[in-house]
N, C-alpha and C positions, 0 to 999 in steps of 0.2 A: 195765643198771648205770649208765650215763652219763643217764639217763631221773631217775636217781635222784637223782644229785649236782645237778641244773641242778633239780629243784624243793626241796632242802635250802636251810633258813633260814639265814641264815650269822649274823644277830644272833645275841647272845644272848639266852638263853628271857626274861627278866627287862626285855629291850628292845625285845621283838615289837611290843609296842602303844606306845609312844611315837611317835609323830610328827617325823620330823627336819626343818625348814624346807630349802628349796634354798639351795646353797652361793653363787650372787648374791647374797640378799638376807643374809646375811651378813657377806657384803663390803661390801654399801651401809650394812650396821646402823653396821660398824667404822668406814668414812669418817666416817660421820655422826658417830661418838664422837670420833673423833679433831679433827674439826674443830670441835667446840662445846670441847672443853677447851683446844684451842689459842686463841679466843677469848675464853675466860675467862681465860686466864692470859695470854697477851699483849693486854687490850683495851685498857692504856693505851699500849703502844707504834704499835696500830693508830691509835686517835683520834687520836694526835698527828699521823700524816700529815696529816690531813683539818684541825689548824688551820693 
């Protein structure tokens, strides 16, 4: 009985074959998002350090 529950799919049928990426490279994906928009929206407060 316990043979049985430990090889049951715990996805759903509908999400067997999808592919889920590792939960790192998701975290890296968000940094990466977070800091190109903080970039774009604060680039003139950046530059001006720099004159």
């Amino acid at each position: 009985m316990s043979e049985e529950n430990k090889n049951q799919e715990l996805r759903p049928s509908k999400m067997r074959g999808v592919a889920f990426p590792k939960a790192k490279y998701g975290v890296m994906l968000a940094i990466v998002i977070i800091i190109i928009v903080n970039l774009i929206y604060y680039k003139e407060t950046i530059f001006s350090f720099f004159k």
